[in-house]
N, C-alpha and C positions, 0 to 999 in steps of 0.2 A: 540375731543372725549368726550363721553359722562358721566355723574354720572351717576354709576349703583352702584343699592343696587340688590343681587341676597339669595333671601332665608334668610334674613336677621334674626337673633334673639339676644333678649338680655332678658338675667335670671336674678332676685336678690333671691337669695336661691331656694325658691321653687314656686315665685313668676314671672309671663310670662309678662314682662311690654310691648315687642315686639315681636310679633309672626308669623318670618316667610315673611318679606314685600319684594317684586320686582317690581323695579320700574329701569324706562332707562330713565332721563330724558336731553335732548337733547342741544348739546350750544347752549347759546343766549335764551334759553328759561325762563318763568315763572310759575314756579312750585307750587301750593297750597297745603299745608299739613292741614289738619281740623280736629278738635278731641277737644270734652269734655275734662277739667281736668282730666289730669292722664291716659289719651288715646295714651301715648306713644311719641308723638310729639316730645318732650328736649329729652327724650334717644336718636331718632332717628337721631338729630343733633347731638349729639353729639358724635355717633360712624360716622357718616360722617367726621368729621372734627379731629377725632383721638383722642377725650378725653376718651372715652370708648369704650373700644374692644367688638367684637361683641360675646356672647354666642357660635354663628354658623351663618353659611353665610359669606358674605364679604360684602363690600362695597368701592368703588376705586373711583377716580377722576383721567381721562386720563388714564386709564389702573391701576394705581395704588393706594394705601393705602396712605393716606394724613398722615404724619407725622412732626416732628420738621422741619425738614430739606426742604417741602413745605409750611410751615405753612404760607409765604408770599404771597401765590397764593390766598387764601382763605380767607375771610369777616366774622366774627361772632357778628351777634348784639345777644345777651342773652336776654334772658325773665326778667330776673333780672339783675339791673344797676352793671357794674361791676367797676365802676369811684372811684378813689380817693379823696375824698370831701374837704381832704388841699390843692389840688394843683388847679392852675389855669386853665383855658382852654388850654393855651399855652402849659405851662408846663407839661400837661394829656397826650396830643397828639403827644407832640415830644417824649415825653418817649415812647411812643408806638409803633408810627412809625417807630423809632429807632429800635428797634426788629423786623421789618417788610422790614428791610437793605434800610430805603432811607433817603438819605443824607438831612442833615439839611438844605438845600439852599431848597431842593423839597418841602421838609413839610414844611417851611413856607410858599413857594407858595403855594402848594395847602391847607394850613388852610385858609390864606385868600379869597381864593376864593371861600371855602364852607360857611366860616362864613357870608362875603356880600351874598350868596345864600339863607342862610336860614336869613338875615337880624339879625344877632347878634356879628355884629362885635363888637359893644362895651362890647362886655363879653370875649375880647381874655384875659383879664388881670382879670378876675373874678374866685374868689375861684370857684369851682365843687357847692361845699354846699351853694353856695349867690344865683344860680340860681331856678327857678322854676322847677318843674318834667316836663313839657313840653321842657323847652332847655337844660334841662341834659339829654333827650331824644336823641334830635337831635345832643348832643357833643357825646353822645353812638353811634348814627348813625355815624357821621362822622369819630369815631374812627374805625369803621368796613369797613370804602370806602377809606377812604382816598389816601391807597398802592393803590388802584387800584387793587383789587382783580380781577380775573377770574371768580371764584364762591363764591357766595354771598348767606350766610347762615342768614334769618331775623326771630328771634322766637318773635311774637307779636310786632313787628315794628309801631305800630300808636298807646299803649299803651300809656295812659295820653295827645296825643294832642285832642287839639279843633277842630273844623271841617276845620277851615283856615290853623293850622299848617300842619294837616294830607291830606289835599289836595296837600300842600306843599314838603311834603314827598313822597307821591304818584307819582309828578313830577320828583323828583330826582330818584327815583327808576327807573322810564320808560326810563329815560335818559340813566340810567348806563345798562339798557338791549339794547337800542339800539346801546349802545359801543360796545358791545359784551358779556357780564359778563352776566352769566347763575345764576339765582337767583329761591333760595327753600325760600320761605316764611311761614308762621301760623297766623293765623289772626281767632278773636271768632267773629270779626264782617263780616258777610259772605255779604256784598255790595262789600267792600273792594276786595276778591275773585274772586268777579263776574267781577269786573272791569277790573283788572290789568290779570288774569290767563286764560288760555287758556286749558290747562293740571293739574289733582288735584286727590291728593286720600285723602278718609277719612275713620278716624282711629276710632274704636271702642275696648277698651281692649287689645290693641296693634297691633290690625286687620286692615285687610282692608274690608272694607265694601262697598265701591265703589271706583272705579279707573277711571280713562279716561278721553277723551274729555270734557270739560263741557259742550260744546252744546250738543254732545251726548246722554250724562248722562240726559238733563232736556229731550230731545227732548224724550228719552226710556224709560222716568217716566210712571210708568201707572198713577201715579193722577196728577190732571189738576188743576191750579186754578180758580175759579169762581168770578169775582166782579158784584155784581148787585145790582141797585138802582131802586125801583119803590116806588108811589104813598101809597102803603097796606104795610100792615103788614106782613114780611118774615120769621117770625118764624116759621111757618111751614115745611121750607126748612129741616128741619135741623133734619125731621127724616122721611125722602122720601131715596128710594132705591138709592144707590149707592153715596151719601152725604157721606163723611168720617170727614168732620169737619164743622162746624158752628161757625162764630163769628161777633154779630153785629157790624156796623160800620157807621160814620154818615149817615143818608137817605140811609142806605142800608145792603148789608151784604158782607163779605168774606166767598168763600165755599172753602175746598178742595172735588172734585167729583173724583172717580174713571176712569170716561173717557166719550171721545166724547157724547158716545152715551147716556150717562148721561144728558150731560150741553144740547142736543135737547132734551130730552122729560123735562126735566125741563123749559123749554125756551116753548116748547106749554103749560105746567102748566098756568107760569107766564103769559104771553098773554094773557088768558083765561081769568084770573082774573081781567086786568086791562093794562093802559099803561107803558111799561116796560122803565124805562129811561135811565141804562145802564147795556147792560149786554155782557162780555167780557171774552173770555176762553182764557188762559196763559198757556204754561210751568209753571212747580212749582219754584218759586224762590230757589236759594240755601238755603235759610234759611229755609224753606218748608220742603226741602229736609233733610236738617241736621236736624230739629226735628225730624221727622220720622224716618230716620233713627239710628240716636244716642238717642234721647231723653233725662233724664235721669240717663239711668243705666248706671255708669261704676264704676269705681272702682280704687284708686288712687295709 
């Protein structure tokens, strides 16, 4: 069965941090949540997984309300490191798991197996505080997988790695969706999104501002992007009819245009002028998309 948030809200006085979200998101699936600071994202976890009640609406895993009593079903990596920094690796993880009901023979098995995975076994015996913010990352991660969660809550999951570890990560991730385990993510770096998610809403002021498929979603963009490189000078581009953004770029330019019929009569401009050496229309990247639609304004 599925997570469902129905009508979802959550109030702090007279302040609307969540307004209202539905969303069904499916086992085995991966879920993208996107929002500017303060765009609701952490509240929204966190009345999923039962730390905060919801204003109005519901929100259930398998039909129901996630509480103490399921808490072992359920994965939370925090946005902020929630690690003990005197205790060892070892000694982090057993205490944890321990409240997560799995017997000390399992978690040492599976610590071992995570640590040769992300390549740090020699830190099972290391304070929290001796390691770098990249492998206190990945002891935060494996504190949220380890039980073997069902549903796998990640708030900014590739936070502080380098592009090797966070490719790293990425792998573990895809693994534990191919096990079965239905994972909600947030990520500001929107490649990350584009990668792993299939299904994504994004939050503006506690809003949804777009929802759905992501091919969908790029495919029903009305603006398009534009890469082209020629010979001349393309500054011009960039206050011709239906141009919506302009930004040089080496031997060339990035356009966002309004649509098809844009990128041809721009494309017989270009020609006219000179030999055109690349010019190429896209869907809008997520990232495209998420400045336009969020940009800026929200409100913390």
């Amino acid at each position: 069965m599925a997570l469902e948030m129905i009508n979802l809200h959550k109030r702090f006085g007279s302040h609307e941090a969540v307004g209202g979200l539905d969303a069904r998101i499916a086992p085995g699936e991966m879920f993208g949540m996107l929002g500017a600071n303060g765009a609701g994202k952490t509240t929204t976890f966190r009345m999923i997984i039962g730390l905060l009640d919801p204003s109005n609406g519901s929100v259930t895993w398998q039909g129901e309300c996630l509480n103490y009593r399921r808490t072992h079903l359920v994965g939370y990596l925090p946005e902020e490191r929630g690690l003990f920094p005197k205790l060892t690796v070892k000694e982090q993880l057993v205490y944890l798991m321990r409240l997560n009901r799995m017997s000390k023979s399992a978690i040492l098995s599976e610590l071992d197996r995570w640590l040769d995975r992300f390549q740090i076994a020699h830190y099972k015996n290391k304070k929290i505080e001796e390691l770098s913010k990249g492998n206190q990352q990945k002891i935060q991660f494996m504190a949220a997988v380890l039980h073997r969660p069902e549903l796998l809550i990640l708030d900014e999951p590739f936070s502080g790695l380098d592009p090797v570890n966070a490719d790293m990560l990425k792998e573990a991730v895809l693994d534990l969706q191919k096990a079965g385990a239905t994972i909600v993510f947030s990520s500001h770096q929107m490649h990350n999104v584009e990668e792993l998610c299939e299904e994504m809403i994004m939050l503006k002021n506690g809003k949804a501002v777009l929802q759905g498929h992501l091919k969908d979603i790029k495919r029903s963009y009305g603006m398009k992007s534009l890469a082209v490189k020629a010979d001349y000078d393309l500054s011009f581009l960039q206050t011709e009819a239906g141009v919506l953004d302009w930004r040089e770029v080496k031997d060339g330019a990035h356009l966002q245009i309004k649509d098809e019929e844009t990128a041809e009569r721009l494309f017989q401009m270009l020609a006219a002028r000179g030999f055109v050496r690349k010019f190429e229309v896209e869907e809008p990247s997520l990232h495209d998309i998420f400045i336009d639609q969020v940009g800026g304004s929200t409100h913390a």
